[in-house]
N, C-alpha and C positions, 0 to 999 in steps of 0.2 A: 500461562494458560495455553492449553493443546483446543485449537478446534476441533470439532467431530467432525464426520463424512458429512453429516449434514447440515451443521452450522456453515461449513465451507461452501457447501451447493447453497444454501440458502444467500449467504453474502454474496455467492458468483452472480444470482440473478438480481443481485440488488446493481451489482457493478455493471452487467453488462450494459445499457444503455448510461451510463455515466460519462464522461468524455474527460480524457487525461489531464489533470492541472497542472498538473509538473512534468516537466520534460529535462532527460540527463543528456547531457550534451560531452563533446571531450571535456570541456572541465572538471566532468567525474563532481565529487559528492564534497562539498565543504560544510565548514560546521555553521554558514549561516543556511543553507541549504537543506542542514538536518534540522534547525530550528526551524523554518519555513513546513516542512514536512508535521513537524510535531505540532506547530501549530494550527495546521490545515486536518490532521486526524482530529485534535481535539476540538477542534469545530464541526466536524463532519462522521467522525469516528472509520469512514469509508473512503479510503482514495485511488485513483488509479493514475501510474506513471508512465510516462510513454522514453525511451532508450532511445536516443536517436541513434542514424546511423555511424555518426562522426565521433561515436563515445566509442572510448577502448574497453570499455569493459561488455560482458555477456550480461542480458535483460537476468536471469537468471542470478546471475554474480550479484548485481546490483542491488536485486529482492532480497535477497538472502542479508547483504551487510546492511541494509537501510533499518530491514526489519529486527535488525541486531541492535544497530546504533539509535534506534528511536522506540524498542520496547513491543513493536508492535508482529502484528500477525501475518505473513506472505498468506496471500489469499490463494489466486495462482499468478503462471507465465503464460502468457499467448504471443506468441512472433515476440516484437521489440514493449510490449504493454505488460506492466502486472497489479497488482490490486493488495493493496495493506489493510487490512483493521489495524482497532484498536479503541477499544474501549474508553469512551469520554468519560472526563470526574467532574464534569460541568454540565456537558448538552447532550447527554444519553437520549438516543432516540431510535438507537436498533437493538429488537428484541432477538436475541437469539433465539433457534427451537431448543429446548431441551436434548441433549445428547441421547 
């Protein structure tokens, strides 16, 4: 599933006051870490991650493989934070606009 221009604007304003659950540190991305992730979307369908400064990877890099390895949607990147959907099979509770 491709977000629209304004599904994405719509999620950004749903993120912006949200405050980051997860935070990537050097230990970079393990696979309990993507479970952790996958089960914090499907409870919330919306999240945002904060890259600290001690990770070797780019905020960017991170989005891109997370939202690889757990299905879901890079919402965007701002500095070291970025913000994933992904649509709940349980507790749907964001309506997207129509494209």
């Amino acid at each position: 599933m491709m977000l629209s221009g304004k599904q994405r604007a719509y999620l950004r304003s749903l993120a912006n006051d949200m405050p980051a659950i997860f935070q990537i540190g050097k230990g970079g991305i393990t696979d309990n870490y993507i479970n952790q992730i996958n089960g914090a979307l499907e409870a919330r369908e919306l999240i945002k991650v904060h890259v600290l400064n001690n990770s070797l990877m780019e905020p960017r890099a991170v989005c891109h493989e997370l939202a690889e390895l757990t299905d879901a949607e890079p919402v965007q990147v701002i500095g070291s934070k970025f913000v994933l959907y992904k649509e709940s099979k349980e507790n749907k509770t964001i309506r997207l606009p129509y494209k």
